[in-house]
N, CA, C and O atoms as a GROMACS GRO file, in nm:
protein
  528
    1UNK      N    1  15.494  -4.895 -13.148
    1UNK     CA    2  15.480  -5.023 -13.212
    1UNK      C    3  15.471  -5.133 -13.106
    1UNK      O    4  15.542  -5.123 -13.006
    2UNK      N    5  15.401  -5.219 -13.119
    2UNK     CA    6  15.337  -5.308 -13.003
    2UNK      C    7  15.480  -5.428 -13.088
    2UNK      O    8  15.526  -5.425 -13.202
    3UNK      N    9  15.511  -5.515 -12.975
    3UNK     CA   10  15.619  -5.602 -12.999
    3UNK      C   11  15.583  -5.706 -13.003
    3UNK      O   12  15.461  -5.693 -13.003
    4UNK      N   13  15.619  -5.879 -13.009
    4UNK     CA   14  15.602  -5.966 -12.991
    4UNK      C   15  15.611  -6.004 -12.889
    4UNK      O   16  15.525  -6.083 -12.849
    5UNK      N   17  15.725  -5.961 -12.799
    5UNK     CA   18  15.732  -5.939 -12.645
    5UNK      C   19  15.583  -5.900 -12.555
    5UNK      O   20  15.515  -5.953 -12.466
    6UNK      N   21  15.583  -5.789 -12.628
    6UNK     CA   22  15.490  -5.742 -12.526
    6UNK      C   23  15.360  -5.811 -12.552
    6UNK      O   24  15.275  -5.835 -12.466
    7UNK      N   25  15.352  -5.841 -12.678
    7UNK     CA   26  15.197  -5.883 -12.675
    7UNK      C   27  15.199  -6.042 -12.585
    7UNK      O   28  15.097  -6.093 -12.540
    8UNK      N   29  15.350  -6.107 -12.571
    8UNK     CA   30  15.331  -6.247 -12.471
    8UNK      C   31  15.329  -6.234 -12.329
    8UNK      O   32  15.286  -6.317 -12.249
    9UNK      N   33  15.385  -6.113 -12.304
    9UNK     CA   34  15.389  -6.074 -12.144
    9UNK      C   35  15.227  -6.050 -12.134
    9UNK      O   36  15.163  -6.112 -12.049
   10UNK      N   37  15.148  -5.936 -12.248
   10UNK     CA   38  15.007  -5.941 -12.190
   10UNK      C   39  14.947  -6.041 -12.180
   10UNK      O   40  14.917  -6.061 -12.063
   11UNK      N   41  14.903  -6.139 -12.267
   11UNK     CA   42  14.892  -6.238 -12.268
   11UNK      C   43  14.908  -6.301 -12.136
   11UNK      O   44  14.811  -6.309 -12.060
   12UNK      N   45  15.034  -6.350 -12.100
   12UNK     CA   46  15.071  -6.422 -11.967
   12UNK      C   47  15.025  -6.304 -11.878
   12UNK      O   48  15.034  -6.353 -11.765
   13UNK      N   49  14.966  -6.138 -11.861
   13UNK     CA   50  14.980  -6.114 -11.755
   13UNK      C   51  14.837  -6.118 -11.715
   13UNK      O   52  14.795  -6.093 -11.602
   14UNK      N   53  14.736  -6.168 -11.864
   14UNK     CA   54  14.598  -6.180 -11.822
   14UNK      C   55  14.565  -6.314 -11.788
   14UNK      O   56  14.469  -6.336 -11.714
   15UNK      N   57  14.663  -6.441 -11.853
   15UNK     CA   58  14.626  -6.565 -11.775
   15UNK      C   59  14.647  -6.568 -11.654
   15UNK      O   60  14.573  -6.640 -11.587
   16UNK      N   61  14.792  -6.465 -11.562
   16UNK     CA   62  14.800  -6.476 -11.477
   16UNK      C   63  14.706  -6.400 -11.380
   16UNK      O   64  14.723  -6.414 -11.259
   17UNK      N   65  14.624  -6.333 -11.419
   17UNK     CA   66  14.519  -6.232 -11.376
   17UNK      C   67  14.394  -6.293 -11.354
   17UNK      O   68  14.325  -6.255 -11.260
   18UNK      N   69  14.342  -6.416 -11.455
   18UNK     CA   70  14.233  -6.514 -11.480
   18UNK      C   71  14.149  -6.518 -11.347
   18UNK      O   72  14.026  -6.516 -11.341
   19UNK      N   73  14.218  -6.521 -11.264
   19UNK     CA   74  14.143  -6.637 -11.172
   19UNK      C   75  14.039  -6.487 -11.082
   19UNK      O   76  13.923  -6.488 -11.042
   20UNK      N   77  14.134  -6.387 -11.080
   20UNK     CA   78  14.048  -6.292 -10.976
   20UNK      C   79  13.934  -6.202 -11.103
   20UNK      O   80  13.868  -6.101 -11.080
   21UNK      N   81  13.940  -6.266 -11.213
   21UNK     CA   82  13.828  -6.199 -11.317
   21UNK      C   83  13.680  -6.247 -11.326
   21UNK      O   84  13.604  -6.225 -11.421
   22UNK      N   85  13.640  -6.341 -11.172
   22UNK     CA   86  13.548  -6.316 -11.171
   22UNK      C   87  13.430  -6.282 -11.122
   22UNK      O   88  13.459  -6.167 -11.090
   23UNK      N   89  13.280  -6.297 -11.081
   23UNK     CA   90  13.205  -6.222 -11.011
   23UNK      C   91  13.264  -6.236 -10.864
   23UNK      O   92  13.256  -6.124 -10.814
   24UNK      N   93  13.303  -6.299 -10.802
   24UNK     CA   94  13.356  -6.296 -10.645
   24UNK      C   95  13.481  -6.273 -10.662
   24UNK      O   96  13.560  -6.333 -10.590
   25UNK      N   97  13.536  -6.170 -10.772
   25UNK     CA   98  13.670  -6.113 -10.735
   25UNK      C   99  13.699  -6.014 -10.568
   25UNK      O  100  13.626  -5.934 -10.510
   26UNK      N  101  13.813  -6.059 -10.541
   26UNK     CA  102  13.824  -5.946 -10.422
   26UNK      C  103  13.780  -5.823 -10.390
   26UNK      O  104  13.815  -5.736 -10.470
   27UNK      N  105  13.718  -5.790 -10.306
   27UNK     CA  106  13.699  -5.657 -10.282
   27UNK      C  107  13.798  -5.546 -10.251
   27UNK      O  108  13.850  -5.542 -10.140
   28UNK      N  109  13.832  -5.434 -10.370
   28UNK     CA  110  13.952  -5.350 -10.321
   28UNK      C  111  14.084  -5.413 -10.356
   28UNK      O  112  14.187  -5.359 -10.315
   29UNK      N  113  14.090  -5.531 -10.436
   29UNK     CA  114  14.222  -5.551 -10.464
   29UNK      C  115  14.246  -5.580 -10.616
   29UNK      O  116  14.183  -5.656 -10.690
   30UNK      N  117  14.367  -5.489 -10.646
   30UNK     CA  118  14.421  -5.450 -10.754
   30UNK      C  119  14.572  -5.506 -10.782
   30UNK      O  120  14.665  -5.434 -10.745
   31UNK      N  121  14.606  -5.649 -10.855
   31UNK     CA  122  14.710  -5.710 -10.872
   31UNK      C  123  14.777  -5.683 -11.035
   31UNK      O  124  14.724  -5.727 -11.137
   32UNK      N  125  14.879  -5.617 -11.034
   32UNK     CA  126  14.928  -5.581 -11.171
   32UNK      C  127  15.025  -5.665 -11.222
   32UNK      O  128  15.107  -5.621 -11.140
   33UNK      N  129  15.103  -5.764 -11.296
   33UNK     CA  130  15.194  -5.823 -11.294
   33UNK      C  131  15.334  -5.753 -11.337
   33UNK      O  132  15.334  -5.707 -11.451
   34UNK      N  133  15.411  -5.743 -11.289
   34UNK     CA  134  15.544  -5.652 -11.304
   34UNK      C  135  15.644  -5.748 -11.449
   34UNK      O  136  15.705  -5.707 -11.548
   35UNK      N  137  15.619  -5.878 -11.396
   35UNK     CA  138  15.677  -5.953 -11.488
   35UNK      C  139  15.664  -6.104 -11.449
   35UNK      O  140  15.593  -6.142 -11.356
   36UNK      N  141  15.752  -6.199 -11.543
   36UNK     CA  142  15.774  -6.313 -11.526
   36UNK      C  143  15.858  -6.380 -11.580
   36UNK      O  144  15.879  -6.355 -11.699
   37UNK      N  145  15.934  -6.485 -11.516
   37UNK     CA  146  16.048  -6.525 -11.566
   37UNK      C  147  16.060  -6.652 -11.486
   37UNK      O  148  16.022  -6.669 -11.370
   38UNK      N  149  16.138  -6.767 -11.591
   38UNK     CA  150  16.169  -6.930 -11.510
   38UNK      C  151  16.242  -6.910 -11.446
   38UNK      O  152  16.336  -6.833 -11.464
   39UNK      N  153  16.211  -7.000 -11.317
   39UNK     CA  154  16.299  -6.996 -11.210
   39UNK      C  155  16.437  -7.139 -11.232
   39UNK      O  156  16.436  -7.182 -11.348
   40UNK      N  157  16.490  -7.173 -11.186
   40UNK     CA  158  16.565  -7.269 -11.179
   40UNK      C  159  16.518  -7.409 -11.127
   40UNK      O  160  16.568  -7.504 -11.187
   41UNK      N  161  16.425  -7.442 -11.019
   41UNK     CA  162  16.384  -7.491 -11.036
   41UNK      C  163  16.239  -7.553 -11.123
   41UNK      O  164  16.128  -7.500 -11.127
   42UNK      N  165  16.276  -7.662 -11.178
   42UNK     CA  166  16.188  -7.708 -11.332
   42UNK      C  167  16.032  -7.681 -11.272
   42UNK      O  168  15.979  -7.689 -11.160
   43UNK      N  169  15.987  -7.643 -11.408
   43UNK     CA  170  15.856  -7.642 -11.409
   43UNK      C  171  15.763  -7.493 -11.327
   43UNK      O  172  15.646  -7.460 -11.349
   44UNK      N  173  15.859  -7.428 -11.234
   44UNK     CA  174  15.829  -7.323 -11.239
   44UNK      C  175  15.853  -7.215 -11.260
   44UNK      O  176  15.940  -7.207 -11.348
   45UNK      N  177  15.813  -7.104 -11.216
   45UNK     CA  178  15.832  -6.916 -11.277
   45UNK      C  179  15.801  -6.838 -11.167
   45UNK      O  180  15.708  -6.860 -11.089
   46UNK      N  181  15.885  -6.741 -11.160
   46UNK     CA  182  15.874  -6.634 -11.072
   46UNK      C  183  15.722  -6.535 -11.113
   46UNK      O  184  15.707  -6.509 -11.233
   47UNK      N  185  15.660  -6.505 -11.056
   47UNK     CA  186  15.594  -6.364 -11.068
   47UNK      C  187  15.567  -6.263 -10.992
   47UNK      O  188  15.504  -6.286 -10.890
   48UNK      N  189  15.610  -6.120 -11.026
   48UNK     CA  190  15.674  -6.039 -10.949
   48UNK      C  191  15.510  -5.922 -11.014
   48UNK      O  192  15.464  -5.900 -11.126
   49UNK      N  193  15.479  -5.886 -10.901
   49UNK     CA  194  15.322  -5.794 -10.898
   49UNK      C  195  15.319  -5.740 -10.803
   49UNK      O  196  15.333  -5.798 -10.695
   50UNK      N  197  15.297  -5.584 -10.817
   50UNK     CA  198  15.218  -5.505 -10.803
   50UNK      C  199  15.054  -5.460 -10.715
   50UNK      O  200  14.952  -5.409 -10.762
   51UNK      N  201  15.086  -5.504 -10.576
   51UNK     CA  202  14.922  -5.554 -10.534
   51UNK      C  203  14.860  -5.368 -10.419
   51UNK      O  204  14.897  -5.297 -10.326
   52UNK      N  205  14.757  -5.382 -10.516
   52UNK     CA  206  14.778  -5.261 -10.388
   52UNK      C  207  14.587  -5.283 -10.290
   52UNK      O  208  14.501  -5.292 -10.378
   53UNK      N  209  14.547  -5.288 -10.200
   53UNK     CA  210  14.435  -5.330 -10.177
   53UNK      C  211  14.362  -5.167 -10.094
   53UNK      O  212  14.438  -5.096 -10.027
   54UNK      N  213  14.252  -5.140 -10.108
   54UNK     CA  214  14.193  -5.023 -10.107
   54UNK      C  215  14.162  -5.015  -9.977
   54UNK      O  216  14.155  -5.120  -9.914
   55UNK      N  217  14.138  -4.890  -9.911
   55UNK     CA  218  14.049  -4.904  -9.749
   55UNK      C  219  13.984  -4.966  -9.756
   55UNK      O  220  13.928  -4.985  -9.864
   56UNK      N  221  13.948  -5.048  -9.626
   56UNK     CA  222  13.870  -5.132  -9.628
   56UNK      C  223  13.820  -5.274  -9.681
   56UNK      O  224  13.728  -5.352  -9.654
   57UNK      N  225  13.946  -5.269  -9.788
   57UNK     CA  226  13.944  -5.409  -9.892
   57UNK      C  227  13.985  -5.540  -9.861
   57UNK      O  228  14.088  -5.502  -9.806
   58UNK      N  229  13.990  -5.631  -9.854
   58UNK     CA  230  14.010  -5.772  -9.864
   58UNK      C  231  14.076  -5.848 -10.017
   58UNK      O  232  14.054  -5.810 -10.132
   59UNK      N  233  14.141  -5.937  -9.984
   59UNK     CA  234  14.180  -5.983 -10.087
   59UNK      C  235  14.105  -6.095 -10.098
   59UNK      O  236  14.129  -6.169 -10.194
   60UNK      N  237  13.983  -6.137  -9.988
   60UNK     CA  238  13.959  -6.249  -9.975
   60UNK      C  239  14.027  -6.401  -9.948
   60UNK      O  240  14.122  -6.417 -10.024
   61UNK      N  241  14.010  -6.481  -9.888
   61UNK     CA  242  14.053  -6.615  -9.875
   61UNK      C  243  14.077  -6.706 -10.000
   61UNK      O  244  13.993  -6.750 -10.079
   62UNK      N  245  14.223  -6.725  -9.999
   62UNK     CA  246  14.277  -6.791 -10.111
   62UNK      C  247  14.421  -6.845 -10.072
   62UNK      O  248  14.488  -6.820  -9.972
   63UNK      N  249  14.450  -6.931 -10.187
   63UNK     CA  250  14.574  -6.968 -10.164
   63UNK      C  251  14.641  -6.952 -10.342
   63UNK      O  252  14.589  -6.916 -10.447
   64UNK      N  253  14.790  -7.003 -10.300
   64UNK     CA  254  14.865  -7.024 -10.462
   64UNK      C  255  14.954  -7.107 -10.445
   64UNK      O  256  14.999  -7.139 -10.335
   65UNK      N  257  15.008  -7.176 -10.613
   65UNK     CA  258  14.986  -7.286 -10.643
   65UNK      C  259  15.174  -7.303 -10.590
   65UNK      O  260  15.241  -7.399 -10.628
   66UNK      N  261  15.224  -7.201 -10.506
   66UNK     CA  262  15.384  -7.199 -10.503
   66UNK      C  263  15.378  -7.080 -10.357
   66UNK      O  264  15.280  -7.033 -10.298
   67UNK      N  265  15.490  -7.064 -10.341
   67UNK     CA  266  15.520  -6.946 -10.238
   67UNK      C  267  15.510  -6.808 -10.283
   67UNK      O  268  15.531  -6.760 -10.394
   68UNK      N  269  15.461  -6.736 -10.138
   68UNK     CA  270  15.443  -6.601 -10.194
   68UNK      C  271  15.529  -6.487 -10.086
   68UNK      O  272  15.507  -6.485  -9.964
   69UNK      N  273  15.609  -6.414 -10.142
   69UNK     CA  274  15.682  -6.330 -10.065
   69UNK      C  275  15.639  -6.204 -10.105
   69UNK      O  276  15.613  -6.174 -10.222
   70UNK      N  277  15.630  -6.121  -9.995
   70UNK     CA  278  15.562  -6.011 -10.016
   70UNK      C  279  15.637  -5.875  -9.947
   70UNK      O  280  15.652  -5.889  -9.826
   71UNK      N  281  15.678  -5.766  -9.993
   71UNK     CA  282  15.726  -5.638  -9.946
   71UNK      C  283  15.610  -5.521  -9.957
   71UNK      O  284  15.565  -5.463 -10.055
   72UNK      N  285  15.574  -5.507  -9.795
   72UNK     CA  286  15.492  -5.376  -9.795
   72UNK      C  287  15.566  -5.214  -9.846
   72UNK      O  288  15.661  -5.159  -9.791
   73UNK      N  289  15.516  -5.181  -9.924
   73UNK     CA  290  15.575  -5.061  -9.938
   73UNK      C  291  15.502  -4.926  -9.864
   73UNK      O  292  15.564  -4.830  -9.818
   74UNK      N  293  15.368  -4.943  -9.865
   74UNK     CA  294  15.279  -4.842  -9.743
   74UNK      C  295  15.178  -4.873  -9.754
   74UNK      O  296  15.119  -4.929  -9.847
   75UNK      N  297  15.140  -4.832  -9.641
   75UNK     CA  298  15.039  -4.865  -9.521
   75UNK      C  299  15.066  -4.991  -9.452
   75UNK      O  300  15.174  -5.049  -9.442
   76UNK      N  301  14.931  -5.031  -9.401
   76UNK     CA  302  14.939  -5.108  -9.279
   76UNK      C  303  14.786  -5.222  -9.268
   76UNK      O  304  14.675  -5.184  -9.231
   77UNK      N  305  14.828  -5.374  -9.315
   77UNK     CA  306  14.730  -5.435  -9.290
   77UNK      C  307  14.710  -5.558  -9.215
   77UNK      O  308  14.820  -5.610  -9.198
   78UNK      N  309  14.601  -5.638  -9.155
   78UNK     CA  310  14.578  -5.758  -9.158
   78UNK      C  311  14.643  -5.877  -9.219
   78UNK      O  312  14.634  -5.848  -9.338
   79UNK      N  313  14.700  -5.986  -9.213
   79UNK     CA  314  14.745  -6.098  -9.254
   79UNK      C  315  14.687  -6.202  -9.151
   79UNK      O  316  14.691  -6.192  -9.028
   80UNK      N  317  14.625  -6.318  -9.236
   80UNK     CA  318  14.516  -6.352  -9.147
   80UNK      C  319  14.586  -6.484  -9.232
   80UNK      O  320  14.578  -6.465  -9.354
   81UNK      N  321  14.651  -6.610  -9.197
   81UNK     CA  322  14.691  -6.758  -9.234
   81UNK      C  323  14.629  -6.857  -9.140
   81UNK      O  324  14.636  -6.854  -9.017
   82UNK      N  325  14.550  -6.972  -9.238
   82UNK     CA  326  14.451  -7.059  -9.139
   82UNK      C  327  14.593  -7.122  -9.040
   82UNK      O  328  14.707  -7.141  -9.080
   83UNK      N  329  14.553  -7.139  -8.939
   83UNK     CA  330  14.652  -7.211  -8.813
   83UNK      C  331  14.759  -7.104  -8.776
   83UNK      O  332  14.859  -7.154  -8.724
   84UNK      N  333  14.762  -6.987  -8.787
   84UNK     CA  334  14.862  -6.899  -8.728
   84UNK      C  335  14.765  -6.787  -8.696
   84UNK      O  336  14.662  -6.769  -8.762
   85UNK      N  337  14.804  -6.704  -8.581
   85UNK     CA  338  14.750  -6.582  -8.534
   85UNK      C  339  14.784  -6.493  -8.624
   85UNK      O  340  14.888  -6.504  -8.689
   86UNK      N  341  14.674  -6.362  -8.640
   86UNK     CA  342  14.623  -6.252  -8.724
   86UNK      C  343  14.792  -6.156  -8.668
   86UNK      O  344  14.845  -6.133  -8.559
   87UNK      N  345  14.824  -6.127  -8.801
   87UNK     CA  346  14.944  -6.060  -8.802
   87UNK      C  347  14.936  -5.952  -8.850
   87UNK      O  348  14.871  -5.954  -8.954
   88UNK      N  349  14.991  -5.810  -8.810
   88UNK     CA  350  14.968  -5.652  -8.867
   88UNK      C  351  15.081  -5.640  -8.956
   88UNK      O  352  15.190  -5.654  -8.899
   89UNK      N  353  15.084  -5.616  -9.079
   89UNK     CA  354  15.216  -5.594  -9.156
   89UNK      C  355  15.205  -5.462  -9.214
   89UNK      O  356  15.112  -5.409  -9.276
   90UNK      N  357  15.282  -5.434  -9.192
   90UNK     CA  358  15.309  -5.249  -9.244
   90UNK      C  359  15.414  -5.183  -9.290
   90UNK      O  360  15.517  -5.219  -9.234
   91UNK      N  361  15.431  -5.096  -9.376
   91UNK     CA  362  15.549  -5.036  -9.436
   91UNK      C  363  15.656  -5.126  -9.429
   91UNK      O  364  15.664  -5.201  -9.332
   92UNK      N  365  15.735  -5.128  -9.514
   92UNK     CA  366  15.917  -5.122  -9.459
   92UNK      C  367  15.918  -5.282  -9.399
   92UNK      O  368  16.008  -5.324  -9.325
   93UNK      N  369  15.823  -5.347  -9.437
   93UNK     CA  370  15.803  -5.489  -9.320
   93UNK      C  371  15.766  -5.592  -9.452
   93UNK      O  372  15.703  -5.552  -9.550
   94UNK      N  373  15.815  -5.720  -9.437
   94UNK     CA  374  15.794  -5.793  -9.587
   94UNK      C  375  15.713  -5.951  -9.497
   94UNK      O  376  15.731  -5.969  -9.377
   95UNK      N  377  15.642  -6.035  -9.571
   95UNK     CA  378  15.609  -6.172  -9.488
   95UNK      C  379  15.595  -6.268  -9.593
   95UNK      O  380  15.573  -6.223  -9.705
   96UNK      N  381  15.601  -6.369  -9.580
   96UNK     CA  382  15.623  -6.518  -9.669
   96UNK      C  383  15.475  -6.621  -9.622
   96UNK      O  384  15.463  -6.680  -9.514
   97UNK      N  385  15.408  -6.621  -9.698
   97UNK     CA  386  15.345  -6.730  -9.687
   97UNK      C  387  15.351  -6.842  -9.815
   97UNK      O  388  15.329  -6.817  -9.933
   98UNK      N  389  15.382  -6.960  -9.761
   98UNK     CA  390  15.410  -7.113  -9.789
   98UNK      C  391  15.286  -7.180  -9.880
   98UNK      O  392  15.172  -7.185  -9.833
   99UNK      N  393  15.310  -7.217  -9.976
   99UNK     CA  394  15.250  -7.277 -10.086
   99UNK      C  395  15.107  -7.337 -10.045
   99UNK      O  396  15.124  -7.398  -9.940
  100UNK      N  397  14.987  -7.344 -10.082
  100UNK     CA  398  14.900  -7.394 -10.028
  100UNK      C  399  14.848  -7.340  -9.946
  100UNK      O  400  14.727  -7.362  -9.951
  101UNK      N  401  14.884  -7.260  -9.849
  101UNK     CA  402  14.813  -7.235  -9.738
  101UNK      C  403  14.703  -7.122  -9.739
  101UNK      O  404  14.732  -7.029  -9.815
  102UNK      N  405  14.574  -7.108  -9.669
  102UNK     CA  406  14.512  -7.070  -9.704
  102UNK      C  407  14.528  -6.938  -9.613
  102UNK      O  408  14.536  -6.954  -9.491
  103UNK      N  409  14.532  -6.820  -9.665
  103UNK     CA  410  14.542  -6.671  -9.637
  103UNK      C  411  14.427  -6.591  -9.693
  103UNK      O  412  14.346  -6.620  -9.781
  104UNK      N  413  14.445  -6.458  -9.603
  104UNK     CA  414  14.379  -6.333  -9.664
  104UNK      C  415  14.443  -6.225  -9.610
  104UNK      O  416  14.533  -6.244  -9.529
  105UNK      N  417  14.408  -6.113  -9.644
  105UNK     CA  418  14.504  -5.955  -9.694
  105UNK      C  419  14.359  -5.889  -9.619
  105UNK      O  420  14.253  -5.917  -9.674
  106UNK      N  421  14.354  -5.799  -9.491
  106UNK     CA  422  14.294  -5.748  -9.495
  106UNK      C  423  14.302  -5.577  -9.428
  106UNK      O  424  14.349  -5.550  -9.317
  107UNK      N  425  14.250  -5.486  -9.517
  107UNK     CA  426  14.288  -5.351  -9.530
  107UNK      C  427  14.193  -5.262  -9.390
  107UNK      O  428  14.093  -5.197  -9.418
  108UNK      N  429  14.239  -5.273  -9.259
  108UNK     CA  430  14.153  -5.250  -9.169
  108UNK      C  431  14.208  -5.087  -9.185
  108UNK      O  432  14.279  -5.067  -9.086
  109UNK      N  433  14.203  -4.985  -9.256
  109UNK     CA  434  14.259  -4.860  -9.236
  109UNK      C  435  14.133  -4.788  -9.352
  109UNK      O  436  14.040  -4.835  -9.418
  110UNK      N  437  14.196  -4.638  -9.328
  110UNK     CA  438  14.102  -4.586  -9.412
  110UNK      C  439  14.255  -4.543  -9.525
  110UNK      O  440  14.227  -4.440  -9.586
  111UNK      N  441  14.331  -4.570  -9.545
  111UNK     CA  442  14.459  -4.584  -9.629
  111UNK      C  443  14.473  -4.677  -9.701
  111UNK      O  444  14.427  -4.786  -9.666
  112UNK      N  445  14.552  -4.661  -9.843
  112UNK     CA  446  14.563  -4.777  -9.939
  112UNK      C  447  14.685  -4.901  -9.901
  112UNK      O  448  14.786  -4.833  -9.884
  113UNK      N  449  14.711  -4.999  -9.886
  113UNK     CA  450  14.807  -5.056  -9.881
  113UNK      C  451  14.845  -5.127 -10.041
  113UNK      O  452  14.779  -5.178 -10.132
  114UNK      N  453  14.988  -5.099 -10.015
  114UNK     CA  454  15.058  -5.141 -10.179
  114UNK      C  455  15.162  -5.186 -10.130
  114UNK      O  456  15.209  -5.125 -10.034
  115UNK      N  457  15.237  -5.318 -10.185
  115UNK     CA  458  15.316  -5.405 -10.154
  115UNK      C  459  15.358  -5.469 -10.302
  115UNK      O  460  15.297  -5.443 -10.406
  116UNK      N  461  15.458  -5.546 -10.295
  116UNK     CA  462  15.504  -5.619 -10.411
  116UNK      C  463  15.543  -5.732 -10.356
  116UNK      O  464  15.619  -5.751 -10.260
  117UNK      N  465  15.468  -5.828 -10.444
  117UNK     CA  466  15.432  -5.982 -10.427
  117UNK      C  467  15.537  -6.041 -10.508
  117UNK      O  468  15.548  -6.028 -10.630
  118UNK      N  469  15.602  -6.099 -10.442
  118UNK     CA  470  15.686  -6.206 -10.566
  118UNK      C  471  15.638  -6.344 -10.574
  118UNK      O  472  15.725  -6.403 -10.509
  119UNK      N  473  15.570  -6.417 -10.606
  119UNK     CA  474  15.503  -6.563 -10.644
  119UNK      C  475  15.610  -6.617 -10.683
  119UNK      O  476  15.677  -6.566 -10.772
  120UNK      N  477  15.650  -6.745 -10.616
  120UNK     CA  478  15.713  -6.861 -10.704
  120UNK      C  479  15.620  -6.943 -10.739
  120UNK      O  480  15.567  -6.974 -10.632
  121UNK      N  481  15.555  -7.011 -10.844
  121UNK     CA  482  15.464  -7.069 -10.898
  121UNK      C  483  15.474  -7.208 -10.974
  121UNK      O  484  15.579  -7.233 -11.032
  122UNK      N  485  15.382  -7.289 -10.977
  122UNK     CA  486  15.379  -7.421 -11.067
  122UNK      C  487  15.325  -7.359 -11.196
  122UNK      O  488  15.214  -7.308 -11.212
  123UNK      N  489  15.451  -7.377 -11.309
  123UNK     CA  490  15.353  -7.289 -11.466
  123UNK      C  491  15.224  -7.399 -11.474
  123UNK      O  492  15.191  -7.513 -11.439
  124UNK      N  493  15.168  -7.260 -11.559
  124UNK     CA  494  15.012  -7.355 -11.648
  124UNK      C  495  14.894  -7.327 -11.457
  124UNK      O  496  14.776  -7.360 -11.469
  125UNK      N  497  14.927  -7.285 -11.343
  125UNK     CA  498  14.820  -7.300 -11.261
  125UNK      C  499  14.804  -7.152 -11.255
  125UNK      O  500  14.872  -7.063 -11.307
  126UNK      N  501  14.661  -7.145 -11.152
  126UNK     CA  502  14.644  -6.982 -11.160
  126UNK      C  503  14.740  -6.935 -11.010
  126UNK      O  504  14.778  -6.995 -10.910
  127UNK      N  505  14.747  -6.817 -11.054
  127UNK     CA  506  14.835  -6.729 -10.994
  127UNK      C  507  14.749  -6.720 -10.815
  127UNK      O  508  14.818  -6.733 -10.714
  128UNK      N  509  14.640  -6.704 -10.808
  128UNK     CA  510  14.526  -6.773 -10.692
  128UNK      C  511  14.438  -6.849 -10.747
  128UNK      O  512  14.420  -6.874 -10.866
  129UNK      N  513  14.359  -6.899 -10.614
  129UNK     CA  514  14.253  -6.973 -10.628
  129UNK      C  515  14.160  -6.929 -10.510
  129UNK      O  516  14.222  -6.885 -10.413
  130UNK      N  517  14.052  -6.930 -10.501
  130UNK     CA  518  13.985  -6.841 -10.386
  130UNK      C  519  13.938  -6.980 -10.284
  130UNK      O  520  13.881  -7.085 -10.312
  131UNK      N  521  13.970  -6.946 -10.207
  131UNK     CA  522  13.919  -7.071 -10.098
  131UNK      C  523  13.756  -7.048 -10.012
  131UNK      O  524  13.699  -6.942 -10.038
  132UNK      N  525  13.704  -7.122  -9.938
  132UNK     CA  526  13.618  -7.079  -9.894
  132UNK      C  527  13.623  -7.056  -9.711
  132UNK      O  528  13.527  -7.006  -9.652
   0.00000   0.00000   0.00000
């Protein structure tokens, strides 16, 4: 039996999905939303996802509308933030990038990398926005 619950979590997990649904979605990257919930401070929400990006994949250049903390769970990729040097993050290794700033995820292996993203977010914005 489908719930009322669940049908608002899908709901919120496809608005929060919106933004990479379209023709210049990322290459190789697969963001699932685990959940969501208000944070304490007003006006925003945690979102806790599921990202796993394919050999060779990119998440492309983007930013979001809050902070993003991230735990590699395996493999080993690229972290590329405009004004900071190209950083290798891998297994067992977690990194924070700061609201706004413009990043990309990139999968230089022939291995999948999967990590869990926790977003702190401004509600009502998209979860990314793709930069150029």
């Amino acid at each position: 039996m489908v719930t009322k619950a669940f049908k608002v979590a899908l709901g919120l997990a496809v608005a929060v999905m919106a933004p990479w649904a379209v023709a210049d979605a990322p290459h190789g990257l697969e963001r699932s939303v685990v959940t969501t919930g208000d944070v304490a401070q007003g006006g925003y929400q945690a979102v806790v996802a599921r990202v796993t990006l394919a050999p060779g994949g990119s998440s492309g250049r983007h930013t979001h509308p809050g902070d993003e903390i991230s735990y590699v769970v395996s493999g080993q990729a690229e972290l590329r933030v405009d004004g900071q040097p190209v950083q290798t993050v891998e297994a067992d290794h977690a990194f924070v990038v700061s609201a706004g700033k413009v990043h990309e995820l990139r999968n230089t292996t022939d291995k999948p990398v999967v990590l869990i993203g926790t977003y702190v977010v401004k509600k009502g914005q998209p979860l990314a926005t793709p930069s150029p």
